[in-house]
C-alpha positions as CSV (number, residue, x, y, z in Angstrom):
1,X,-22.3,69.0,-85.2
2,X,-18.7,68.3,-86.1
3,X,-16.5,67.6,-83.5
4,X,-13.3,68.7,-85.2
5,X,-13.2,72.4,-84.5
6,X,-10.8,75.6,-85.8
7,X,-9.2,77.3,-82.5
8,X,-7.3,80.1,-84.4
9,X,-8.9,80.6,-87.7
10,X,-6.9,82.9,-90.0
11,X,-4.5,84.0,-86.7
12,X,-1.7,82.0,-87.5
13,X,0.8,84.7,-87.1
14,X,2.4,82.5,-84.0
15,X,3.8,79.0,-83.8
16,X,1.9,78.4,-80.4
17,X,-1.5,78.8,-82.4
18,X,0.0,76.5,-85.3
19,X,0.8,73.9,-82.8
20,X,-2.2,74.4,-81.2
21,X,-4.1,73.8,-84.5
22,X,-2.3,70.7,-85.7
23,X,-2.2,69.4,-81.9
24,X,-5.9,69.3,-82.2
25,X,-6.3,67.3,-85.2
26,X,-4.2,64.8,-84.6
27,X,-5.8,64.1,-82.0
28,X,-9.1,64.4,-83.5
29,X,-7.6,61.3,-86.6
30,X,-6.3,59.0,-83.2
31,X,-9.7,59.1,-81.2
32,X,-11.0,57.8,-85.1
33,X,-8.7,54.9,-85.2
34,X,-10.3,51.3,-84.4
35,X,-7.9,48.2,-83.4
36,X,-4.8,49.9,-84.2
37,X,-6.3,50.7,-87.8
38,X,-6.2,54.3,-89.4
39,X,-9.4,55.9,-91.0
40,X,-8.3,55.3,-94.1
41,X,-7.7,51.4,-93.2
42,X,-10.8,51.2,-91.5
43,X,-13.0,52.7,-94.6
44,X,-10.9,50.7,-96.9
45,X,-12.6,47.4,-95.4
46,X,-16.2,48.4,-96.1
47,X,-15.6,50.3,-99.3
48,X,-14.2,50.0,-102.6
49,X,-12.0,52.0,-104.6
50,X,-15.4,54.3,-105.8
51,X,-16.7,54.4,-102.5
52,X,-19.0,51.9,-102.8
53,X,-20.2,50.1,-99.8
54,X,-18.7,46.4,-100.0
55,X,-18.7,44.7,-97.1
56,X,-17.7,41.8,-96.0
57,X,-21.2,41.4,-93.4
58,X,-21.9,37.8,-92.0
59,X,-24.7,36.6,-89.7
60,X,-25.0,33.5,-87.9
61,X,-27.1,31.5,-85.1
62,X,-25.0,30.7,-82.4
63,X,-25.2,28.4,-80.1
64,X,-27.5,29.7,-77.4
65,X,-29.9,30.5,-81.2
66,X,-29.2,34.3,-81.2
67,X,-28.6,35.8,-84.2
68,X,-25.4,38.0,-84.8
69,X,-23.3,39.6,-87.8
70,X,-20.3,41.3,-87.8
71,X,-18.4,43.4,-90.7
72,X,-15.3,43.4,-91.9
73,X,-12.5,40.6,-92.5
74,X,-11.2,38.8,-89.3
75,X,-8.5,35.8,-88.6
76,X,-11.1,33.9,-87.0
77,X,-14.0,32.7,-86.6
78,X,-14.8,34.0,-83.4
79,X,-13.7,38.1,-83.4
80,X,-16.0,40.5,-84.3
81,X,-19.7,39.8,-83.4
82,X,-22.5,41.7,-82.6
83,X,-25.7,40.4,-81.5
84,X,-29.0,41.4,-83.6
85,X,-31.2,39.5,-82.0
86,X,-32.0,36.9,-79.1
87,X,-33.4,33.5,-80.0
88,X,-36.6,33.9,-77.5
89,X,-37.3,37.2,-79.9
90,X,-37.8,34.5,-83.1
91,X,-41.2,33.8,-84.0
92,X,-43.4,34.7,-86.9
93,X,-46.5,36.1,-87.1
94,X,-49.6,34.2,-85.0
95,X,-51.0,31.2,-86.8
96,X,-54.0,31.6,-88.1
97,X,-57.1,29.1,-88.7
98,X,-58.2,29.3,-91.9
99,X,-61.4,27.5,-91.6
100,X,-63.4,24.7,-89.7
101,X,-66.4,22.4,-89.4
102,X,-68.6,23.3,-87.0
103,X,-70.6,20.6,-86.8
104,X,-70.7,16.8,-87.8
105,X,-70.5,16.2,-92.0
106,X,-72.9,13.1,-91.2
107,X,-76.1,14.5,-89.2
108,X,-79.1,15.1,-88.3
109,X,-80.3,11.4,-87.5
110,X,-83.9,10.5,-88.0
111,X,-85.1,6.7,-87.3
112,X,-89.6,6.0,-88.4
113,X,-91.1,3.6,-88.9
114,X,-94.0,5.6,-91.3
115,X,-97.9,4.3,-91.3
116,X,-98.8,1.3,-93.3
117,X,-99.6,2.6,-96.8
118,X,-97.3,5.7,-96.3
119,X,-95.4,7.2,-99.7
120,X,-94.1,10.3,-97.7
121,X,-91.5,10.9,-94.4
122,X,-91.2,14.3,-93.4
123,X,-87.7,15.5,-93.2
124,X,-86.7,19.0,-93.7
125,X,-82.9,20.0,-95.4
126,X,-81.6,21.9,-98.1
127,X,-81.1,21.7,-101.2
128,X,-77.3,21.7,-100.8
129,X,-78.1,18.3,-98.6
130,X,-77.0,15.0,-99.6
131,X,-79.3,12.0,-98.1
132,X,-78.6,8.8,-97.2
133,X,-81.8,6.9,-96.3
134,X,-81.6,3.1,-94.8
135,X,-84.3,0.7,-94.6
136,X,-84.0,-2.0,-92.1
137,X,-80.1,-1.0,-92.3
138,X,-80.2,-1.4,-96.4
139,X,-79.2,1.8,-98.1
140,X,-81.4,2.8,-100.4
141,X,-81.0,4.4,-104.1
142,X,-82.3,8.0,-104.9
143,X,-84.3,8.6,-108.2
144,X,-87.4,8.1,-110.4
145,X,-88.0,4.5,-110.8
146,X,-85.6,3.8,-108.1
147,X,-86.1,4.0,-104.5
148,X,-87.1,7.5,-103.7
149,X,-87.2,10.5,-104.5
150,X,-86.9,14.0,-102.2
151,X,-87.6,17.5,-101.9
152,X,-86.0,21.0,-99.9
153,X,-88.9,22.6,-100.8
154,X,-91.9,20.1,-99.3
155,X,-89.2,19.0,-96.8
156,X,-90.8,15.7,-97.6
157,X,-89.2,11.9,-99.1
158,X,-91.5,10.4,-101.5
159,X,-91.1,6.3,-100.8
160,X,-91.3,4.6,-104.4
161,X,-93.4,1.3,-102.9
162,X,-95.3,2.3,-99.6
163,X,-94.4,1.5,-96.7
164,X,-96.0,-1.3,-94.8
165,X,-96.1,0.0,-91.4
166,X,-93.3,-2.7,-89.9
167,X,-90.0,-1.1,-91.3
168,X,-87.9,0.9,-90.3
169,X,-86.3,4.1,-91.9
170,X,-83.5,5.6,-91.3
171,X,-82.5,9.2,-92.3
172,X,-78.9,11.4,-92.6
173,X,-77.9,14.4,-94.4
174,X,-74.5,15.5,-95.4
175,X,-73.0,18.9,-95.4
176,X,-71.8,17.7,-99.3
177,X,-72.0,22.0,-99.3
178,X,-68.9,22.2,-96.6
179,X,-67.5,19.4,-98.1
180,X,-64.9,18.8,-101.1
181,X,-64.7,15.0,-100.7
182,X,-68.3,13.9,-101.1
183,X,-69.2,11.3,-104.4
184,X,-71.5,8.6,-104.8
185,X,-71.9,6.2,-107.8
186,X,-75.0,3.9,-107.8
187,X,-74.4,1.4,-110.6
188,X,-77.5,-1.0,-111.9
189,X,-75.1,-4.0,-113.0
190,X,-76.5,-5.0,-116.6
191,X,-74.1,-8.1,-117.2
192,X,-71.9,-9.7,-114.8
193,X,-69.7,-7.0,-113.6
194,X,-66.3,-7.7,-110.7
195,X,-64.8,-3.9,-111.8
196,X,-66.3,-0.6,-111.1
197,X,-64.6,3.0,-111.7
198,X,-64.7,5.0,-108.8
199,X,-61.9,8.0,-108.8
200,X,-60.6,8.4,-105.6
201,X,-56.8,8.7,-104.4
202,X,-55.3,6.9,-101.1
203,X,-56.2,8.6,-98.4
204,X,-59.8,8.3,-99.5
205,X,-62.2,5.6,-97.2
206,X,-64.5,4.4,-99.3
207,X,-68.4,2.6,-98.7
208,X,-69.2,-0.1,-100.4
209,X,-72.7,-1.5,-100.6
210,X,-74.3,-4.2,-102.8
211,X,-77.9,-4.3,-102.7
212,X,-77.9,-1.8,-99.9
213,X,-75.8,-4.3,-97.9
214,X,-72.7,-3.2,-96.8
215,X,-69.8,-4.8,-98.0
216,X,-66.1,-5.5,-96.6
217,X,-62.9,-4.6,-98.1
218,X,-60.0,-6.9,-98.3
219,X,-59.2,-9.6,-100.2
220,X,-60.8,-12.3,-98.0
221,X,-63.5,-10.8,-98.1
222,X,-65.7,-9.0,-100.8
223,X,-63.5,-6.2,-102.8
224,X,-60.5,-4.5,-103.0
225,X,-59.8,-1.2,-104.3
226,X,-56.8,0.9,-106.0
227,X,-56.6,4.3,-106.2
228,X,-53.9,4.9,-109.2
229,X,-56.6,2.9,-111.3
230,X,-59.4,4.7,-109.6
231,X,-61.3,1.3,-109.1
232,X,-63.2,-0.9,-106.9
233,X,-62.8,-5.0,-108.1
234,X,-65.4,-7.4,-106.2
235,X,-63.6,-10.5,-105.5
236,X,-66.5,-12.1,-107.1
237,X,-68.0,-11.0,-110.1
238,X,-71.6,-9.3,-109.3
239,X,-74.2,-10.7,-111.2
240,X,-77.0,-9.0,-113.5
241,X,-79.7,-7.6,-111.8
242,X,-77.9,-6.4,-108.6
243,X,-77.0,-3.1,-107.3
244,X,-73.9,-1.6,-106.5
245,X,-73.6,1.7,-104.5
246,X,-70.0,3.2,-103.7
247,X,-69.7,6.5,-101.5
248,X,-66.8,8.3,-100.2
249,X,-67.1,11.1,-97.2
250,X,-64.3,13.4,-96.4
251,X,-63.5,16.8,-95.3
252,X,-60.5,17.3,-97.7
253,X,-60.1,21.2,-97.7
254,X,-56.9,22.6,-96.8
255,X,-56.2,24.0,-93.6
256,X,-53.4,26.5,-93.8
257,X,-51.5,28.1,-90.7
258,X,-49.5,30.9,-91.5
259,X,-46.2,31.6,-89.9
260,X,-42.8,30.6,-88.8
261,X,-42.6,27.5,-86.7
262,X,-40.1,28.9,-84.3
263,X,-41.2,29.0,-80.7
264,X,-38.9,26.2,-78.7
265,X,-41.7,24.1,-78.1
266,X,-41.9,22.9,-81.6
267,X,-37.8,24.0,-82.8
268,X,-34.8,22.7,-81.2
269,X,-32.8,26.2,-81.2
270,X,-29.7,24.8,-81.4
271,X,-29.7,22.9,-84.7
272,X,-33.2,24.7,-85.8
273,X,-35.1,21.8,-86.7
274,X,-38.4,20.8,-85.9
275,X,-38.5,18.3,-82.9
276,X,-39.1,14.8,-84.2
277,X,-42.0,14.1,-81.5
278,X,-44.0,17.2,-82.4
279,X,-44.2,15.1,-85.6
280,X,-46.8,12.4,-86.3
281,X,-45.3,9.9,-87.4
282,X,-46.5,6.2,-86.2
283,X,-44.3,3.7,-85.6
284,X,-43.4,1.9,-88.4
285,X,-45.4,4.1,-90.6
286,X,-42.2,5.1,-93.2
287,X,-42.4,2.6,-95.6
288,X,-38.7,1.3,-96.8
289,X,-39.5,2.4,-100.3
290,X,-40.3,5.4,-99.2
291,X,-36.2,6.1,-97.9
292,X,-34.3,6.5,-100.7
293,X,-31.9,3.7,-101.6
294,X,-33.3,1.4,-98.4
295,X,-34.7,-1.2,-100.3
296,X,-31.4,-2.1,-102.6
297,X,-29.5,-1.5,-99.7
298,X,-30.8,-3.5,-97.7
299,X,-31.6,-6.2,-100.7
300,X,-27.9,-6.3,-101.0
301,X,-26.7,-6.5,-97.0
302,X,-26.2,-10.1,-95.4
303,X,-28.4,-11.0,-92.5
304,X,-26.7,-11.0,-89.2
305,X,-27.6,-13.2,-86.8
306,X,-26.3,-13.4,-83.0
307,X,-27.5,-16.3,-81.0
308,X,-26.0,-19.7,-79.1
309,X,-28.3,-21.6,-81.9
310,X,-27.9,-22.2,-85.5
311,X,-30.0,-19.5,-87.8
312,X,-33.1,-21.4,-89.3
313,X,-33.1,-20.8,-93.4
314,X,-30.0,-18.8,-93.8
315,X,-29.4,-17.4,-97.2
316,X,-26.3,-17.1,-99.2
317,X,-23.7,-14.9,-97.5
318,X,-25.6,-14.4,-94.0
319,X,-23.5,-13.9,-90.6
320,X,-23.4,-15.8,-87.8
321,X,-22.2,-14.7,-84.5
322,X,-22.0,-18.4,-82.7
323,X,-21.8,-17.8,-78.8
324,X,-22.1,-21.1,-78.0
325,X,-18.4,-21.3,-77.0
326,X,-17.1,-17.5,-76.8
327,X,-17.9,-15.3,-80.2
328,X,-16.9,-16.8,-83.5
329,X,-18.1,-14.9,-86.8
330,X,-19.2,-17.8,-89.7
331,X,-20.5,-17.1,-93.1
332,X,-23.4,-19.6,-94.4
333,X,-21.8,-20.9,-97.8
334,X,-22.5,-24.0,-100.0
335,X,-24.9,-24.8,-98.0
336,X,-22.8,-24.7,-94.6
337,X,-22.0,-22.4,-92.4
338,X,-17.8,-22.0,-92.3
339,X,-16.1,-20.0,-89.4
340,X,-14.0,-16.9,-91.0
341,X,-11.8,-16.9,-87.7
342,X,-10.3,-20.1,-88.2
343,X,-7.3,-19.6,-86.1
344,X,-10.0,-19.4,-82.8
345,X,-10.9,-23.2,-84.5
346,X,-7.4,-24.5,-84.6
347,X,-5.7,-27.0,-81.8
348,X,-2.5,-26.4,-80.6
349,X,0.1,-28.1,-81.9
350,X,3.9,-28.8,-81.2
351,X,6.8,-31.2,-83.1
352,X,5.3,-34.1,-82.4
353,X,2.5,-33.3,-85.1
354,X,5.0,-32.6,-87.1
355,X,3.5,-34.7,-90.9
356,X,0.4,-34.6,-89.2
357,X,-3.3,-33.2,-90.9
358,X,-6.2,-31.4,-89.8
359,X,-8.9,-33.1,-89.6
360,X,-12.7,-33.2,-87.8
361,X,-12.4,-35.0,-84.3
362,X,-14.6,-38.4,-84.1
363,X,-17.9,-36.3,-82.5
364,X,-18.0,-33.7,-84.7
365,X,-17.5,-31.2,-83.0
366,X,-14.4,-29.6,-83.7
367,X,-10.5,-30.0,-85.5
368,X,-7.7,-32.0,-84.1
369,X,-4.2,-32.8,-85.6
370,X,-3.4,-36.3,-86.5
371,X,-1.2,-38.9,-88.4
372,X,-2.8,-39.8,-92.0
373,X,-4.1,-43.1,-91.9
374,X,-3.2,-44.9,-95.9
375,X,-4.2,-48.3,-94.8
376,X,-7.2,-47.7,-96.9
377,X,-5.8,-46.3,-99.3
378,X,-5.1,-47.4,-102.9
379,X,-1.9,-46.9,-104.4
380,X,-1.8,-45.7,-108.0
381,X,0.8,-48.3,-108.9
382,X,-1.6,-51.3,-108.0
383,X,-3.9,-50.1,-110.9
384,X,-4.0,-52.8,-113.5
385,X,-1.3,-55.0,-111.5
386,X,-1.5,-58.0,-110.0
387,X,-3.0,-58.4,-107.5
388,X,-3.8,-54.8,-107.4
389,X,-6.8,-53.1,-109.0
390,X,-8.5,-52.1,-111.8
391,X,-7.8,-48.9,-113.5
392,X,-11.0,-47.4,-115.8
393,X,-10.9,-45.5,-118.8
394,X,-12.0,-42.6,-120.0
395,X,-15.8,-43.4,-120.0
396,X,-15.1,-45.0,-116.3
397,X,-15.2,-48.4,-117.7
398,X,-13.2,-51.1,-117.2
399,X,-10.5,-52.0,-120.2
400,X,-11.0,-55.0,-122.1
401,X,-7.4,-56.1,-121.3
402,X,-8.4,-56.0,-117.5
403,X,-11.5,-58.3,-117.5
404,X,-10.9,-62.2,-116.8
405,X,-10.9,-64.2,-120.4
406,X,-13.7,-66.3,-119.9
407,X,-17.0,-64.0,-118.4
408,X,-19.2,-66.8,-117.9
409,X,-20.7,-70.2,-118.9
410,X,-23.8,-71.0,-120.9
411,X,-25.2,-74.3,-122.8
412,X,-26.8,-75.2,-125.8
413,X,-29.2,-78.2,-125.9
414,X,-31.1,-79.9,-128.1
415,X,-34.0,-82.6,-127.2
416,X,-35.8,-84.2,-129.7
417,X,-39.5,-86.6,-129.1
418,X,-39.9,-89.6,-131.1
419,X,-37.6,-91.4,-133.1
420,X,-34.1,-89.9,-134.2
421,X,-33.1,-89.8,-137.8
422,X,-29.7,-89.0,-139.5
423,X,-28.5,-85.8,-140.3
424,X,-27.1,-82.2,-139.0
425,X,-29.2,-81.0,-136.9
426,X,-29.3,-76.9,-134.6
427,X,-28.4,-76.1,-131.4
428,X,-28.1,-72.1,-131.7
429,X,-27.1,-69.1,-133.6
430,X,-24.3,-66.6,-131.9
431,X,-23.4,-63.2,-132.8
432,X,-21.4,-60.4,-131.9
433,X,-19.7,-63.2,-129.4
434,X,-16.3,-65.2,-128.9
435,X,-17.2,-68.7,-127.6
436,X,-15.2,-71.8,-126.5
437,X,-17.1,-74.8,-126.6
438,X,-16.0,-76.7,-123.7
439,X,-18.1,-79.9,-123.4
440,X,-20.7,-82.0,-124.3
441,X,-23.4,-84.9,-123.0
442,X,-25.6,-87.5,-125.1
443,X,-28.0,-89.8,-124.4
444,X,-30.8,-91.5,-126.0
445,X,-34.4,-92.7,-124.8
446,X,-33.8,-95.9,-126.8
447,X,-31.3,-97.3,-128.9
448,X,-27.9,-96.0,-130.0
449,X,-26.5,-93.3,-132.7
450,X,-23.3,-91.3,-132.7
451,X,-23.2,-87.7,-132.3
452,X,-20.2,-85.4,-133.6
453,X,-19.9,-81.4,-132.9
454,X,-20.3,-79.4,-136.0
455,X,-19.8,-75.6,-136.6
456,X,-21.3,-74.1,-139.4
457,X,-22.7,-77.5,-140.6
458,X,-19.0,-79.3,-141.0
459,X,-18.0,-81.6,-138.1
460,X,-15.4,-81.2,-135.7
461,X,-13.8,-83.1,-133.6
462,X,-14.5,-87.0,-132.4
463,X,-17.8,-89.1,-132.4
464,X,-19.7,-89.8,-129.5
465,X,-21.8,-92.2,-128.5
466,X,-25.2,-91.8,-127.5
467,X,-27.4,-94.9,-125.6
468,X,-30.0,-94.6,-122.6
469,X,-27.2,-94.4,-120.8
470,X,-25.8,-90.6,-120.1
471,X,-22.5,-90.1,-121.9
472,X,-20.9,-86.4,-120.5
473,X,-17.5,-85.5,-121.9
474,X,-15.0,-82.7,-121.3
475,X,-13.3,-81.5,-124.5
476,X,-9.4,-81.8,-124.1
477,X,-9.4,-78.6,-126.8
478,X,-11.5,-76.3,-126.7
479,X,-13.8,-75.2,-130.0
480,X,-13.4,-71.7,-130.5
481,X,-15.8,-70.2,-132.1
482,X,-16.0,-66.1,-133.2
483,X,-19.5,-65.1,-133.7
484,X,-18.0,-60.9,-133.4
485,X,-18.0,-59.8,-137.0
486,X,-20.3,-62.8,-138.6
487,X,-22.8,-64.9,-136.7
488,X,-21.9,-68.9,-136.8
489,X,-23.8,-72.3,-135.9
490,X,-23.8,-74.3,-133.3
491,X,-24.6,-77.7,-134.7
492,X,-24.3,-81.2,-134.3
493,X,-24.3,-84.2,-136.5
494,X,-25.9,-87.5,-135.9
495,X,-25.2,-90.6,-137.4
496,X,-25.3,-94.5,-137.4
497,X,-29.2,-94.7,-136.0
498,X,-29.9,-98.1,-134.4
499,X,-33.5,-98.2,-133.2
500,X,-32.8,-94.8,-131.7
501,X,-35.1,-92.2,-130.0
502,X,-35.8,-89.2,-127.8
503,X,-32.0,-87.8,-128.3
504,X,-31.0,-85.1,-125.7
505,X,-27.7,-83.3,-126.6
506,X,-26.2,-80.7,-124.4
507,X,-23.1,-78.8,-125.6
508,X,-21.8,-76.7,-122.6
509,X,-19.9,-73.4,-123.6
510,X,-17.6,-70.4,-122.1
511,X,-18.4,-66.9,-122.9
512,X,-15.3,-65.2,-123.8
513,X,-14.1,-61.3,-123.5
514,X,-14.9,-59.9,-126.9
């Protein structure tokens, strides 16, 4: 019913019943104004120029997790709200189960020991039913030819080879009906065999047996398995003849629950996430490959290290944080580990270390200014001086020009059994050497002769004499002889024989600096 009424319609013969009238509607357009807003204003927020609704709504979860809107345009963010609905009023529809196993997938245990000469065990299932039959805790193979065979309709297992009245059977079924996750692969190993295909993915637990026996997984032990190959490797290759049996039993349908997750047992309302320890998550469970960018990250971050003691095996660029003495930060480089706050390192000083240097204190064990001790030092300008030092050239050898003229002493002797005759006779060859001959000593085991120093064959210098008894003589001049670019003789040349024998010549000689 409209609330904006006529009082005089068509009597407007008086001004009291105009006034009247337009009184009334103006009062009618100020009760419709909002926040000092005409309607005009007011409709001009929520509609467009066609009358079109346009807004502006907003919603939002505040703080205590209500849920408000508001409408219009407003100069902040806090004007303007109205609450829709209260946080405890959140929730979705119950969760429902969408399924269960109601009893054990593994069941229905039978242990017998059947009557020597027995071929049958009576055990009733379905034909839906998986077996597993042990005997003496060996699983045995199902088929013709193998180790049995069974049926749902006798309720009975045939035995393959009798049973001797001592063993003992064992008896399961499985639900493989209820199941999605059931397989078994029996595999009669023709040639020698260490890789079997088995699909399975990595949630799956797998049984292994060989010969019946079962096996254990890890590589110490007998196999290992891998999932994204869909294969199980023995560590050691099985052999012909053997059996291998591989079996995987899992309840792997999904189980569904319907509904938002927002009851504050399970949501923090504030922030609307679910809370961390309704989440089952084991320590340590989150691989680091598994966070994206965590392994390059932390590939590529130095180790940081805060202890009294130095780090054991420190790599390139690791952190130390040495509280031994206070806190001082040092990075392990070239092999060492060097402070970076070298001013906590540094002594004190004042003018009297003034031309001083930094150096390592006697023990070790920190810096300490002090005068620069030379004494042991070589000056450059002693280098090839007298009295000074060697300089070295570019290969790091010593120059000719620096090495003394004469580099040792040597002798060239010649001894001779029987009696002596005339003539020139060898001492030695040199080559690639500079020699001074420097000396020479004669003697005779009998009789006399002279002896004269030849080079090349041609004598030089005076003749000595040679008798039993020892004749040594220094040259006044040296022979020089250069052996560098062609080798030369040594000889020497004996004459005037007189009942001589046994001659014994020694020329001594000085090795020079080539």
């Amino acid at each position: 019913m409209a609330r904006l009424r006529q009082l005089y319609p068509n009597n407007y013969r008086s001004s009291g019943n105009i006034s009247a009238e337009v009184e009334s509607l103006v009062r009618y357009l100020n009760a419709a104004e909002l926040g000092n807003k005409t309607v005009a204003e007011l409709l001009a927020q929520i509609f467009n120029d066609e009358g079109v609704f346009d807004g502006p709504i907003e919603f939002e979860k505040d703080q205590a997790g209500d849920i408000r809107y508001r409408i219009g345009t407003y100069t902040n963010t806090t004007e303007g709200w109205v609450s829709l609905i209260a946080a405890s009023e959140l929730r979705g529809e119950p969760g429902v189960t969408a399924g269960e196993i109601g009893a054990p997938i593994i069941h229905s245990r039978l242990d017998i020991v059947p009557t020597n000469g027995a071929t049958t065990i009576a055990y009733a299932h379905d034909a839906s039913d998986e077996l597993l039959i042990h005997k003496d805790g060996i699983l045995l193979r199902e088929g013709v030819g193998k180790d049995y065979t069974h049926s749902s309709l006798t309720g009975l297992v045939t035995l393959t080879v009798a049973a001797n009245g001592v063993a003992n059977f064992t008896l399961h079924k499985i639900r493989a009906s209820l199941i999605s996750g059931y397989n078994r692969v029996d595999t009669d190993v023709g040639s020698s065999q260490a890789v079997f295909p088995f699909a399975h993915d990595d949630t799956a637990s797998l049984q292994v047996y060989k010969n019946g026996i079962l096996q254990r997984k890890g590589g110490a032990y007998d196999y290992v398995h891998d999932p994204v190959s869909g294969t199980v490797t023995f560590n050691l290759a099985v052999a012909p003849g053997n059996v291998v049996s591989i079996f995987t039993v899992e309840n792997t349908a999904a189980q569904v629950v319907t509904g938002l997750m927002m009851e504050e047992n399970y949501v923090d309302l504030t922030t609307g996430l679910i809370k961390l320890a309704k989440i089952a998550i084991a320590d340590g469970a989150i691989a680091q490959a598994k966070v994206n960018g965590l392994v390059t990250a932390l590939a590529s971050k130095a180790k940081l290290t805060v202890s009294a003691t130095t780090p054991l095996a420190p790599a390139q660029g690791d952190l130390w944080l040495d509280t031994s003495a206070g806190s001082e930060l040092k990075i392990f480089t070239a092999a060492v580990w060097v402070s970076l706050q070298p001013d906590t390192a540094l002594p004190s000083f004042n003018s009297a270390n003034a031309s001083h240097i930094l150096k390592v204190n006697g023990t070790g064990t920190g810096l300490m200014f002090a005068a620069q001790d030379l004494s042991a030092a070589v000056l450059t300008s002693t280098k090839g001086a007298a009295n000074g030092v060697a300089s070295l050239d570019s290969t790091g050898k010593m120059p000719v020009g620096q090495l003394p003229a004469v580099l040792s002493s040597t002798s060239y002797a010649l001894l001779e059994s029987g009696a002596t005759t005339n003539g020139t006779k060898r001492l030695s060859r040199i080559f690639k050497q500079k020699v001074d001959l420097t000396g020479i000593a004669v003697r005779t085991g009998a009789g006399t002769c002279s002896v004269q120093i030849a080079v090349n064959g041609v004598g030089t210098g005076a003749l000595y004499t040679a008798s039993t008894t020892p004749n040594e003589i220094t040259l006044g001049t040296p022979i020089s002889l250069n052996g560098t670019s062609a080798s030369v003789t040594i000889d020497v040349i004996v004459s005037a024989v007189s009942s001589c024998s046994a001659l014994d010549v020694c020329v001594s000689a000085s090795l020079l600096t080539a």
